[in-house]
PASE-798805 format. One record per residue (C-alpha): residue number from 1; x, y, z; residue in three letters. Coordinates in steps of 0.1 Angstrom, whole numbers, plus 5000, padded with zeros to 4 digits. Layout:
! PASE-798805
<NUM <X Y Z> 'ALA'>
...
This chain:
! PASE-798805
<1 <5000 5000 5000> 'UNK'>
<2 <5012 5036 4991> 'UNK'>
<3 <5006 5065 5007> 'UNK'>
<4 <5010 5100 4993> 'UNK'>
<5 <5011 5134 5017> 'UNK'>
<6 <5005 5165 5004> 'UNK'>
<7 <5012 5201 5020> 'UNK'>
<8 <5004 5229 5005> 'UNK'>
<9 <5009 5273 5011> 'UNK'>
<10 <4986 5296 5000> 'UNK'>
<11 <4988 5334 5007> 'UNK'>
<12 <4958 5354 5015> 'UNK'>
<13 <4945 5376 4986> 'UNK'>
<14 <4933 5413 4996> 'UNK'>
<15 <4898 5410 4990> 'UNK'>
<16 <4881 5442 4972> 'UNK'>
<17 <4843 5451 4984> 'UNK'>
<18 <4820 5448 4951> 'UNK'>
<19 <4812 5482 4934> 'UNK'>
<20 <4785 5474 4909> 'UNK'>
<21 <4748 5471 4904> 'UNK'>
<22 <4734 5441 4921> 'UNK'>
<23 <4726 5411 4898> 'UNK'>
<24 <4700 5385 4909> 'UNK'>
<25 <4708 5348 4892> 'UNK'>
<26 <4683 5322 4881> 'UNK'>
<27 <4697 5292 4876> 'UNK'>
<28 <4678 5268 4854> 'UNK'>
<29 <4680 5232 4836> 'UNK'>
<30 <4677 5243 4800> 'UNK'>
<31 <4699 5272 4805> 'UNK'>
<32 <4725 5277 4831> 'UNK'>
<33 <4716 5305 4846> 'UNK'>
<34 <4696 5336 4835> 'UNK'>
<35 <4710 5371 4851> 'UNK'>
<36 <4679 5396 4860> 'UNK'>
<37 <4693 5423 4839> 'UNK'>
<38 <4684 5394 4808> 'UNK'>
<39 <4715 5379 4801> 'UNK'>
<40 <4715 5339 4797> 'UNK'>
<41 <4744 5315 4795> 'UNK'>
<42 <4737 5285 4779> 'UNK'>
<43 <4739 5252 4794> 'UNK'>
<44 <4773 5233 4787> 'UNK'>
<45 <4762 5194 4778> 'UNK'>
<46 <4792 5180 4792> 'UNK'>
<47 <4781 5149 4808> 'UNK'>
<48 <4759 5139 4776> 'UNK'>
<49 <4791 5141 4752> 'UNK'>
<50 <4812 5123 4774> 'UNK'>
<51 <4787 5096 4778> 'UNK'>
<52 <4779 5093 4741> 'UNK'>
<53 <4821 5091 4736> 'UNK'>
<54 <4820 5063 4763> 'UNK'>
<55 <4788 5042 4743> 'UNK'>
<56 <4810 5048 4704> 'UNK'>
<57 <4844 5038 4724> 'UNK'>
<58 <4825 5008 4743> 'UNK'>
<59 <4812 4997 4709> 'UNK'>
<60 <4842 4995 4694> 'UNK'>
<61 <4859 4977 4719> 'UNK'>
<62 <4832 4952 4721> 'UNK'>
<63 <4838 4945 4679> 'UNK'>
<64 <4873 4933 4689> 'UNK'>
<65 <4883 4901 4690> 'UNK'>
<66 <4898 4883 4724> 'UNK'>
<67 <4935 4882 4721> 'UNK'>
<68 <4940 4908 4694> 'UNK'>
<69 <4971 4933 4694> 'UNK'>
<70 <4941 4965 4694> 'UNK'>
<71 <4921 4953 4720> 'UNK'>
């Protein structure tokens, strides 16, 4: 068994007090989040990309044959 420590430093940052209007944020399932001024970010479809890559990449694999050099 292997165990791995880890220390780490981090300085403080001066913190600066907000100076702009005040925003309110909505965030939703079809878009990330809609600001109240009207803005809207879209939703990034991460997870279903990586999930379709994994079912193409599983498919292939599975079209191998046993004992083969590429699988």
């Amino acid at each position: 068994m292997v165990c791995f420590h880890l220390c780490t430093q981090e300085e403080a940052k001066d913190h600066r007090a907000a100076t702009g209007d005040v925003i309110g944020v909505d965030l939703g399932i079809k878009k990330l989040a809609t600001l109240s001024d009207g803005r809207t970010f879209e939703n990034p479809r991460a997870l279903r990309k990586k999930i379709t890559a994994l079912k193409r990449a599983s498919r292939r694999h599975s079209r191998k044959a046993k004992g083969s050099r590429n699988r």
